[in-house]
Every structure is written in C-alpha cells, then in structure tokens.
C-alpha positions in Angstrom: 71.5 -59.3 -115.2 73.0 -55.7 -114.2 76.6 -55.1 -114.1 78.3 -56.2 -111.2 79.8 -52.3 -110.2 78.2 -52.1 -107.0 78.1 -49.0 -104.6 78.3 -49.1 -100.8 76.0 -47.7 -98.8 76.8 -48.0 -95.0 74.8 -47.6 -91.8 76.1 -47.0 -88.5 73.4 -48.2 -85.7 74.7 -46.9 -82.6 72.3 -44.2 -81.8 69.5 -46.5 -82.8 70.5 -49.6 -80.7 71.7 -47.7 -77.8 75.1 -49.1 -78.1 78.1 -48.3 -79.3 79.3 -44.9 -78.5 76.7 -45.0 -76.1 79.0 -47.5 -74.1 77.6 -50.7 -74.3 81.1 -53.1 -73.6 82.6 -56.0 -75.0 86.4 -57.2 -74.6 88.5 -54.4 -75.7 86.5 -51.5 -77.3 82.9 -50.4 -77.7 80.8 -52.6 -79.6 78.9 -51.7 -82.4 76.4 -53.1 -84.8 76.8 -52.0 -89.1 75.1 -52.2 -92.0 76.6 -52.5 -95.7 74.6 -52.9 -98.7 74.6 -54.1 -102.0 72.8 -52.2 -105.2 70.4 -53.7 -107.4 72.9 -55.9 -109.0 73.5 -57.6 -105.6 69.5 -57.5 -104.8 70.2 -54.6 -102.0 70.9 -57.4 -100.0 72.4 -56.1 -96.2 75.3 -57.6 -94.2 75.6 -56.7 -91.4 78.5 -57.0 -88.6 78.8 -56.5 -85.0 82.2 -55.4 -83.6 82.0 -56.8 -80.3 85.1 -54.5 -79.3 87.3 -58.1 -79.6 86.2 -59.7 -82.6 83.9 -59.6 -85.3 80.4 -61.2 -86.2 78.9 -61.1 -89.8 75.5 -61.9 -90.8 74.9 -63.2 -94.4 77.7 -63.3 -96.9 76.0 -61.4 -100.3 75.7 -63.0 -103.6 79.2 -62.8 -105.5 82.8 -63.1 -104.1 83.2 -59.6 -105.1 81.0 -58.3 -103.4 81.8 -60.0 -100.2 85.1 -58.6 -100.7 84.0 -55.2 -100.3 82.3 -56.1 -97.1 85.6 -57.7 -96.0 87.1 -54.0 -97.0 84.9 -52.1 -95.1 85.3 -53.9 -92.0 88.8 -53.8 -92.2 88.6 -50.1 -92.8 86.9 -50.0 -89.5 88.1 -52.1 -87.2 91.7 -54.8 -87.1 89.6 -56.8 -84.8 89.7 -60.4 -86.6 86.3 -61.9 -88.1 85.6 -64.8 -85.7 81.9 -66.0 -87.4 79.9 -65.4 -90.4 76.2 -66.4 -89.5 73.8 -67.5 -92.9 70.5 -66.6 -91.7 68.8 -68.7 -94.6 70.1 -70.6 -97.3 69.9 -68.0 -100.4 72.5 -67.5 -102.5 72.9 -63.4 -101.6 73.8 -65.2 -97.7 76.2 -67.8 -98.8 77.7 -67.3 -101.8 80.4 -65.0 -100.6 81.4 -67.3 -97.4 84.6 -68.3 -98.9 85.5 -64.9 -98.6 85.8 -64.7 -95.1 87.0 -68.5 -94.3 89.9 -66.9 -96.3 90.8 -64.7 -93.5 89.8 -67.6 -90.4 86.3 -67.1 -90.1 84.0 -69.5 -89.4 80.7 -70.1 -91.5 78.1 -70.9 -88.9 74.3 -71.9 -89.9 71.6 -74.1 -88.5 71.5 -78.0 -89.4 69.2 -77.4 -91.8 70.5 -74.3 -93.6 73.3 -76.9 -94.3 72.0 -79.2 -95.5 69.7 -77.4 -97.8 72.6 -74.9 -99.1 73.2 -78.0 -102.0 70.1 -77.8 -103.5 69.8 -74.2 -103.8 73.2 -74.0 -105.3 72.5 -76.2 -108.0 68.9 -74.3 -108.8 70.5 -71.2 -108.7 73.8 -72.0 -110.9 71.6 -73.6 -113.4 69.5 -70.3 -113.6 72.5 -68.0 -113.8 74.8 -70.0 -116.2 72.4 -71.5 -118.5 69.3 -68.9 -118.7 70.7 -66.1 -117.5 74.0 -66.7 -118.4 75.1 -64.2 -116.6 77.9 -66.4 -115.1 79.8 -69.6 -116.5 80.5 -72.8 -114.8 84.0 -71.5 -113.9 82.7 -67.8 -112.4 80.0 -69.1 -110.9 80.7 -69.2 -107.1 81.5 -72.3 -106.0 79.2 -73.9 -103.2 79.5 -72.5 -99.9 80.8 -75.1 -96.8 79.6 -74.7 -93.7 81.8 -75.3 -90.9 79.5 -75.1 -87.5 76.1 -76.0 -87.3 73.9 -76.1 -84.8 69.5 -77.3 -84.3 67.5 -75.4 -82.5 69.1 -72.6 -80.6 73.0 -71.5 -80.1 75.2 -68.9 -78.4 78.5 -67.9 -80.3 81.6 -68.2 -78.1 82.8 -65.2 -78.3 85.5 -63.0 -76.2 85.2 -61.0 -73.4 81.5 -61.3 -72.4 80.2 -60.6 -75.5 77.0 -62.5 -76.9 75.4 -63.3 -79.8 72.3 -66.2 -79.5 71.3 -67.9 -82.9 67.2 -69.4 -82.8 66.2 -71.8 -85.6 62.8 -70.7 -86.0 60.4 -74.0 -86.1 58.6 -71.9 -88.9 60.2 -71.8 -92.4 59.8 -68.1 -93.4 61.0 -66.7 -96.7 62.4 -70.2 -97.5 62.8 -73.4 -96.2 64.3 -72.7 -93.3 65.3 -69.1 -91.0 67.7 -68.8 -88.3 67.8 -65.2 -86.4 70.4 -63.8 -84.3 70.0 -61.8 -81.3 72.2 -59.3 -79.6 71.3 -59.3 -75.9 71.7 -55.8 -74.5 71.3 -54.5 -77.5 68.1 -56.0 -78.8 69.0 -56.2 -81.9 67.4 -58.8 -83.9 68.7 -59.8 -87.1 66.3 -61.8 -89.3 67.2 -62.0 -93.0 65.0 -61.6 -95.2 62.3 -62.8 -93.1 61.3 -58.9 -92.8 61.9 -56.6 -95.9 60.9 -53.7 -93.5 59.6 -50.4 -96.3 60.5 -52.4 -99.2 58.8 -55.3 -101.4 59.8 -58.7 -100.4 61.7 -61.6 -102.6 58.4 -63.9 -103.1 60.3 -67.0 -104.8 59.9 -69.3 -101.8 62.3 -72.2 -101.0 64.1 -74.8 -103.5 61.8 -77.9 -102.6 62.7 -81.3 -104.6 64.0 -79.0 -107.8 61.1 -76.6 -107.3 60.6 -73.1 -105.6 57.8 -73.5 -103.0 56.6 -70.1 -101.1 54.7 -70.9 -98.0 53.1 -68.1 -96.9 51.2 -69.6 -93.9 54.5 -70.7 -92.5 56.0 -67.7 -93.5 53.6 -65.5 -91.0 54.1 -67.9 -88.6 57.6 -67.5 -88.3 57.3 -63.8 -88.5 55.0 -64.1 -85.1 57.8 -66.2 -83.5 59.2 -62.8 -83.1 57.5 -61.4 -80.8 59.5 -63.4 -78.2 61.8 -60.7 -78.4 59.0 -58.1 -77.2 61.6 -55.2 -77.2 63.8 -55.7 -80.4 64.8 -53.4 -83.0 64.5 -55.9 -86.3 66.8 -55.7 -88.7 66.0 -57.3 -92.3 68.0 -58.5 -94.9 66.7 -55.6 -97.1 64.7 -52.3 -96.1 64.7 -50.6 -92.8 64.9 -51.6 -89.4 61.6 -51.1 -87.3 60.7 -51.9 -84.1 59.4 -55.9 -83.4 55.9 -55.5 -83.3 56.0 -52.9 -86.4 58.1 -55.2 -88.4 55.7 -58.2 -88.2 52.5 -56.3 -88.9 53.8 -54.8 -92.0 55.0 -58.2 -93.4 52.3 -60.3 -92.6 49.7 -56.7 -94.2 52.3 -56.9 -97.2 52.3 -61.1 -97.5 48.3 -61.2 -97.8 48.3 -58.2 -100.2 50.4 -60.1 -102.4 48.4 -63.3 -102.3 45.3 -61.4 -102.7 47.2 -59.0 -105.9 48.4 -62.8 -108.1 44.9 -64.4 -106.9 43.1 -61.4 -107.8 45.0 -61.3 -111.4 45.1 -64.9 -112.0 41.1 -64.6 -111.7 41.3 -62.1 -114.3 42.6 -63.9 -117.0 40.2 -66.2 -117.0 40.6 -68.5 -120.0 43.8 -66.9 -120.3 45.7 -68.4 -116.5 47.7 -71.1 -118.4 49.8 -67.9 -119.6 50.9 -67.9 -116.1 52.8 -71.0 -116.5 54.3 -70.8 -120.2 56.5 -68.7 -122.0 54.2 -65.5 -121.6 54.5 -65.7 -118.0 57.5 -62.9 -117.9 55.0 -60.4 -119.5 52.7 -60.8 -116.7 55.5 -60.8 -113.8 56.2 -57.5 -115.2 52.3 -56.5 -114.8 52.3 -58.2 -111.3 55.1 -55.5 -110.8 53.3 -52.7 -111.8 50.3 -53.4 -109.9 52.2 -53.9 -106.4 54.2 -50.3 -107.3 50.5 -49.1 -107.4 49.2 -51.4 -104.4 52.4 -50.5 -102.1 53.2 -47.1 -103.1 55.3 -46.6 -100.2 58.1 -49.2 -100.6 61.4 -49.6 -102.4 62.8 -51.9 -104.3 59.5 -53.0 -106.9 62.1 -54.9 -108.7 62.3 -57.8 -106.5 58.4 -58.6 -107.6 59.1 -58.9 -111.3 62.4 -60.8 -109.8 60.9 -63.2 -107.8 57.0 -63.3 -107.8 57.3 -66.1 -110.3 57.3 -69.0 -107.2 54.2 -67.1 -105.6 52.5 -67.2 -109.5 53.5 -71.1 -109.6 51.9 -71.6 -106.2 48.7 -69.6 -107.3 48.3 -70.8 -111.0 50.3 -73.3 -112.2 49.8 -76.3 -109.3 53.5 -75.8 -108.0 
C-alpha cells in the first residue's frame, strides 16, 4: 500500500458544462460543477461537487477519512454554502468510506436501496483485505462502515434550494459492481456516473462482492453503459479519467471492456497446462504480466496500475470458476 500523502488536483468545469460563470442560476450565486482527486494511494478516485449557488452536492466520498477531509477543505475554501447531500454512486469503498466525514458537518448520505444494502458486505471484504493481507490498516484505523441516511429505488430528485436540481437513476444494469446509481444535472447535462466510465484511463476490473466473492459482469456492465444514452446530450463524468461526451464515453468502455476479456482469455489460453497458476499463489506474478500487456494493448490510457490492482476478479471469472 502507498503512503497516504495525497496531492490535490482540481478541475473547474464551467467552460465545459456551459455553466457556471457562464450564468447558469441556482438560489443565491452561480452554480458550478468541481472536480478533486485523489493520487495513486487513493486510486485517483474523483469527487466531485456541485455548488448549486445555495448549497452543496457531493458525489462519492473517497477511500480514507483523510482524504475526505481534504475534499471537505477544498469546498470550504470555495464556497460557505453548507453541504446538503453526499450521493454514493456505487457501493466501493473509495465512494463510502469517507461519508462520515461530511455527516459531521449535516450532510446527508444519500444512495439507492441497493447501494445500501450492499455497502455491509463490501465493508467486511474490503477490511479483511486491508487489515489482515494488506495490513495496511488495523481494526481500529480502518474506517468504520459507512450509514446511509436516504435511500431511494429506482429514480430520485434531491430537494434542493432555490430551483436547483439534481435527478438520481438506479440503473436496472449492474455496471462496475453490483449495483450503479448516476446523477444528472438538468441544464447542465452533466452526467455523473462513477466508475461506470474510466474515460482515457484503464478501468478497476474486480467486479462486485457477491456472497464473499468478487463477481465482474461484464455483459451487465455494457448494458448499463448503454442505458446512457438516455441522456443523448450529456457530458459524462467518471469516477476516474476524463470527461467525454455520452456517446464517446460508452464506445470507449464497452471497445476497452471486450479488450480486456479477450487480453485474460487470450493469456489464460496460453498457459495451457500452466492456468491453475491463475488461481494459486503465483497468480500475483501473472496480474503483473496482465498489466504489462494492457500498457501495450491501451497505450493511450492512464492509470495501468488499476489492472495489476484489480484484474484479479476478471482472472477468477476467466480461469478459476469464480
């Protein structure tokens, strides 16, 4: 595990929505959409928040307290308006984990019904990973589970001040994991979809905590990247990479989703007598290989890392009858 030292790297979307200092009104001021971001040591993970010119909106929470708290800093830097809603997109520890964070400060943790009720299981998988094989954390620094005050099934408009909007859609697809909620900003079009869409940079292939198991399911994972396209005209913003335009987003993912699959496929094949590797204690030397080969696959993204991170669930899937 890297050190926890994070930088900041921050994104102001005005120009590229067409709102903010272009004018576009809420309540008291100009809203605006931002963009923080983690380093490597908090996956690059993005939060982002919309000033709505009365109050504040974030989306996704990041992985430690700490670094939720620099989120909470930056805001504050920017803006006195009080933080009304922090929306998970998707239970993953990078969105929950810091939640308590802004509860601290009245905020309310909002998520789909079954972002909720998955958020548990996840929590346990993941603590177990970081405290006893990782140990990058003890029981005691481990963040403690995140509670989820409003939930919602199916679809769901913030009440928010002034005018201002913010609709939450439960995808009936799962996505990246087991379950994806996006939020939309009308007027704006902005679209933010977690890490549904790793626009420009490799995605985070570990799949969803299923009965004590990660499960990817890429099938349902396209699927729920197509549900997109009922917002025709939306700017897409991921939990990591760029932001791209709707129809740009979902052609890249789904292009860099079968690549994958065909790249651990393709290798597992290779191995011949030699697959059961896949699944034993040799398996980290060929996530590193499985690295390499999408750096040389996808030349053109960021963040390779996340493949020798997390293409272990997509390996299971292929190899190992998971």
């Amino acid at each position: 595990m890297r050190g926890f030292e994070m930088k900041k790297v921050v994104w102001l979307l005005g120009a590229l929505l067409g709102m903010g200092c272009a004018g576009t009104k809420a309540g008291l001021g100009e809203a605006r959409l931002e963009r923080y971001t983690s380093d490597a040591s908090g996956f690059d993970t993005h939060s982002f928040f919309y000033d709505t010119g009365a109050e504040v909106v974030v989306f996704d929470a990041q992985f430690t307290e700490g670094e939720a708290n620099k989120v909470l800093e930056h805001i504050r830097a920017r803006t006195a308006h009080p933080i009304r809603y922090v929306v998970i997109t998707h239970p993953n520890p990078d969105k929950f984990n810091g939640a308590a964070v802004f509860q601290r400060v009245g905020a309310k943790v909002v998520a789909s019904k079954a972002t909720a009720e998955a958020i548990p299981a996840v929590h346990a998988y993941k603590k177990f990973y970081w405290v006893n094989v990782a140990k990058a954390f003890t029981e005691e620094t481990y963040p403690a589970e995140a509670t989820v005050e409003v939930t919602f099934t199916g679809s769901y408009s913030l009440p928010l001040e002034g005018g201002a909007k913010v609709e939450l859609t439960e995808l009936k697809h799962s996505g990246v994991t087991v379950t994806q909620t996006v939020a939309y900003v009308p007027g704006s079009e902005a679209l933010v979809v977690g890490d549904l869409v790793h626009h420009g940079a490799h995605a985070w292939l570990e799949g969803g905590v299923r009965e004590g198991k990660v499960v990817p399911d890429v099938a349902s994972w396209k699927a729920a990247l197509g549900e997109l396209s009922a917002w025709p005209r939306a700017t897409v913003h991921g939990g990591r990479g760029d932001s791209a335009p709707v129809m740009d987003a979902i052609e890249a993912q789904r292009r860099y989703l079968d690549g994958m699959v065909t790249l651990v496929e393709g290798y597992a094949a290779e191995l011949g007598e030699r697959k059961p590797e896949l699944c034993g204690a040799q398996a980290s030397t060929h996530y590193g290989q499985l690295e390499q080969r999408a750096v040389a696959a996808f030349p053109e993204l960021k963040l390779p890392y996340l493949v020798g991170y997390g293409v272990y669930g997509l390996v299971n899937r292929v190899a190992c009858g998971g």
